[in-house]
One Martini backbone bead per residue (centre of mass of N, CA, C, O) as a GRO file, in nm:
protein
  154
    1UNK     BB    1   4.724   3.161  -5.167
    2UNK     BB    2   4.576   3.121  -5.447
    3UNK     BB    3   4.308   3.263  -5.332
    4UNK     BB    4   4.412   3.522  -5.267
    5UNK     BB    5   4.464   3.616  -5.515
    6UNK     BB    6   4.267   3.591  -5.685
    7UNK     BB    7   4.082   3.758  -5.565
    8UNK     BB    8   4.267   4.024  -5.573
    9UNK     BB    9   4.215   4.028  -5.880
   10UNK     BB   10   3.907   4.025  -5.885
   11UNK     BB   11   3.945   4.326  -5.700
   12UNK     BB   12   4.103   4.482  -5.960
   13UNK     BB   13   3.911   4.425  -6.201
   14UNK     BB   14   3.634   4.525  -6.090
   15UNK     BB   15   3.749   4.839  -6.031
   16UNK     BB   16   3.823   4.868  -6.348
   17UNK     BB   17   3.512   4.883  -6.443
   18UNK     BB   18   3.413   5.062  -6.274
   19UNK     BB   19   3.555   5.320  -6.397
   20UNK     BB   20   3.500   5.256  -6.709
   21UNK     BB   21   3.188   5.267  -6.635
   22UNK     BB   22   3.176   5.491  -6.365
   23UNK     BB   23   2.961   5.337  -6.217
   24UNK     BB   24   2.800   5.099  -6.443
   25UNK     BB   25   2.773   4.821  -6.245
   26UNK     BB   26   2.729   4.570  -6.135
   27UNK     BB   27   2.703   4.331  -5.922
   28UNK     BB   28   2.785   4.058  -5.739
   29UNK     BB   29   2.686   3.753  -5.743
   30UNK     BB   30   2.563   3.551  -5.464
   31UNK     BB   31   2.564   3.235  -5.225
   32UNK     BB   32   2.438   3.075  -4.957
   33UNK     BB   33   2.425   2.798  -4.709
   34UNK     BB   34   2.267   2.726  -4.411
   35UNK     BB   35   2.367   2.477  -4.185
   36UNK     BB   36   2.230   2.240  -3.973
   37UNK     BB   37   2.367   2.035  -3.671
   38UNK     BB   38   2.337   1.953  -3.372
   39UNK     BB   39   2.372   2.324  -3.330
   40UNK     BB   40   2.622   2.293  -3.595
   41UNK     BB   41   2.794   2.505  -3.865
   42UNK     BB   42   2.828   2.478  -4.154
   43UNK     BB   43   3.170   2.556  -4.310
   44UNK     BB   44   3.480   2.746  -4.332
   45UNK     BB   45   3.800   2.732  -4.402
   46UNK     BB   46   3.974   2.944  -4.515
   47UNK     BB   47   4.299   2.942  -4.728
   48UNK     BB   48   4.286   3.285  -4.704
   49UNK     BB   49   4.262   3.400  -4.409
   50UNK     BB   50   3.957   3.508  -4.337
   51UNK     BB   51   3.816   3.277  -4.213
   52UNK     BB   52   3.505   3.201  -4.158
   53UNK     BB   53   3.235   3.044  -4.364
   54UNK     BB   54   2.957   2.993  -4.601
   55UNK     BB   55   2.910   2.834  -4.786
   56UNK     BB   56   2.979   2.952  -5.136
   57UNK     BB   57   2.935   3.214  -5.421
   58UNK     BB   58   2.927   3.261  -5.712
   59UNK     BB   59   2.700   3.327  -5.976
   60UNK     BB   60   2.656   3.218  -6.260
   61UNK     BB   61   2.512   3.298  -6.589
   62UNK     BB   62   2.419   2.988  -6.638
   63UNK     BB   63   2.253   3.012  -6.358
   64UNK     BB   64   2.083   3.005  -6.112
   65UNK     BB   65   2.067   3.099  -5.765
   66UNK     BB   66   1.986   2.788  -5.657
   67UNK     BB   67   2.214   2.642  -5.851
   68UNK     BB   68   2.446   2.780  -5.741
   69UNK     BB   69   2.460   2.723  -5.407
   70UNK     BB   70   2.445   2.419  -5.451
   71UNK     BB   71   2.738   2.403  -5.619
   72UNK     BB   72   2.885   2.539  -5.402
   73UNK     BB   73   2.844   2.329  -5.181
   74UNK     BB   74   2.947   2.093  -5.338
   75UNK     BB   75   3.274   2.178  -5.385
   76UNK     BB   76   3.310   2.305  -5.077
   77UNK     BB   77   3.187   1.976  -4.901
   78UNK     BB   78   3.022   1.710  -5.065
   79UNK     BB   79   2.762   1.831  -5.055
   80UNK     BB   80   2.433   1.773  -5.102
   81UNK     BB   81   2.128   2.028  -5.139
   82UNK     BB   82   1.854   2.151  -4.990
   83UNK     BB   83   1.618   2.411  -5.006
   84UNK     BB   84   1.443   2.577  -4.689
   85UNK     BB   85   1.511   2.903  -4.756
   86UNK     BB   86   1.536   3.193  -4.602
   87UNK     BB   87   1.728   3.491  -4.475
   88UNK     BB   88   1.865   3.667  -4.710
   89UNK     BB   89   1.955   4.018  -4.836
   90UNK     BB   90   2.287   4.100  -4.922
   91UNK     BB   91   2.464   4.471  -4.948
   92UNK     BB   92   2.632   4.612  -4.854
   93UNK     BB   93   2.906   4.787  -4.961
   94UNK     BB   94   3.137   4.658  -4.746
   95UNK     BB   95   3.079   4.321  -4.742
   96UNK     BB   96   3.340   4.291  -4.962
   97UNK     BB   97   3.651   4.398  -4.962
   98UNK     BB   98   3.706   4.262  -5.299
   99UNK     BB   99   3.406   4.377  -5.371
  100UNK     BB  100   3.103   4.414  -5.530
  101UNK     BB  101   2.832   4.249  -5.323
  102UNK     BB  102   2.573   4.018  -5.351
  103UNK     BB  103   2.389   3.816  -5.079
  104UNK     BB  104   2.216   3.514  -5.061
  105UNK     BB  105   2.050   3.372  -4.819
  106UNK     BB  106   2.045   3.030  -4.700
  107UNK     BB  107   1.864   2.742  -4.617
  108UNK     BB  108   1.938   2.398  -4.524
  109UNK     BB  109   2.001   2.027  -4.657
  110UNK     BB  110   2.116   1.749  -4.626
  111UNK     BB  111   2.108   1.464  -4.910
  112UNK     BB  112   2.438   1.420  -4.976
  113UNK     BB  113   2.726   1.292  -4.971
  114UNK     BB  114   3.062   1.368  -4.906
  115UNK     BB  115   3.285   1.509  -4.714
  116UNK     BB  116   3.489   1.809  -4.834
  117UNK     BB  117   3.729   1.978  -4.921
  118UNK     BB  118   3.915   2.250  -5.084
  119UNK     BB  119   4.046   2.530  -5.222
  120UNK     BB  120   3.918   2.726  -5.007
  121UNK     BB  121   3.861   2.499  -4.803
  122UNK     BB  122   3.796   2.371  -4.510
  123UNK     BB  123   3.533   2.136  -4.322
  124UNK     BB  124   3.351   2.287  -4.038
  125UNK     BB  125   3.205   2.253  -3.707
  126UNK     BB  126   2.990   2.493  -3.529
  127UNK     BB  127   2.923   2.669  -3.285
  128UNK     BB  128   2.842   2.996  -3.299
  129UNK     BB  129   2.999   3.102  -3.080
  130UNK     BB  130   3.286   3.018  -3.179
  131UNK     BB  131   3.250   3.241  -3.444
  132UNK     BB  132   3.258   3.449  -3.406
  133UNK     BB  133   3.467   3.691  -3.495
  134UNK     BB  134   3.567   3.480  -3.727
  135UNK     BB  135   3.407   3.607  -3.993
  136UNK     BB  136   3.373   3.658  -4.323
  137UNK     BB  137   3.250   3.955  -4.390
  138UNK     BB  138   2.868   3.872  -4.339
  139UNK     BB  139   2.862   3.614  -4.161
  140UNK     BB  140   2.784   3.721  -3.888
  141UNK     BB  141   2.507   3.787  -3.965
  142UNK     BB  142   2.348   3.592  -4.096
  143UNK     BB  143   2.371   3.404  -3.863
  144UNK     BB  144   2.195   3.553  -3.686
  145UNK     BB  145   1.943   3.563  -3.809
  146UNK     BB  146   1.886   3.312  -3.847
  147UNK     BB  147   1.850   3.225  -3.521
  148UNK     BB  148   1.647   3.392  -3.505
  149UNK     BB  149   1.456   3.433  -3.793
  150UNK     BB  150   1.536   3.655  -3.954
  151UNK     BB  151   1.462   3.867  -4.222
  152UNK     BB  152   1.669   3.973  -4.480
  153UNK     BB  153   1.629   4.293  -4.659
  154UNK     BB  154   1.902   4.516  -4.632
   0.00000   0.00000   0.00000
């Protein structure tokens, strides 16, 4: 529930940026990283039920966003990863229903850490097709490219 409001505070705060600057803010910057292990992908079950996720999260002001990426995946799985290529660039203007954002998808791999989840949600694996309509914001699009191959440049 704590997960659900913050959200939901962040994009109140944020449409009210938006209205006093005109629509002269920028997008919020995310990233995520998706891993596969034998068929199946590293995810979120989101504790805000919006469904699952690929690990990730808002890229901070100081630092790159592949240490941002790597950050979020570390903190919402305690999993190390390291980027293995790029994914795409998701832009899409109603891609996150609370907020205006735009998000880098990584494909990568884990090299260390011990699975946990977190605050955000609990980490589980799954076949893609077990998960397809049931994932949070263009997270099923994300997936799709992956498996495709196809990189996406929104």
């Amino acid at each position: 529930m704590k997960e659900k409001i913050k959200g939901i505070l962040a994009g109140i705060v944020f449409h009210m940026i938006a209205l006093l600057t005109f629509g002269q803010i920028s997008p919020v910057l995310s990233a995520c990283i998706i891993i596969e292990k034998d068929g199946r992908i590293l995810l979120i079950d989101r504790s805000d039920g919006l469904g699952y996720t690929i690990p990730g999260g808002v890229v901070r002001y100081k630092e790159t966003i592949e240490q941002g990426v790597v950050r979020e995946a570390r903190e919402e799985t305690g999993y190390d990863v390291e980027i293995t290529g790029i994914v795409g660039v998701y832009s899409a203007l109603d891609r996150d229903p609370r907020l205006r954002a735009v998000s880098i998808a990584y494909k990568g791999n884990i090299v260390g850490g011990t699975e946990h989840g977190s605050q955000e949600g609990s980490t589980c694996w799954y076949e893609p097709e077990k998960v397809f309509g049931h994932m949070a914001f263009d997270c099923d699009t994300m997936l799709k490219d992956y498996l495709s191959g196809q990189q996406r440049l929104s």
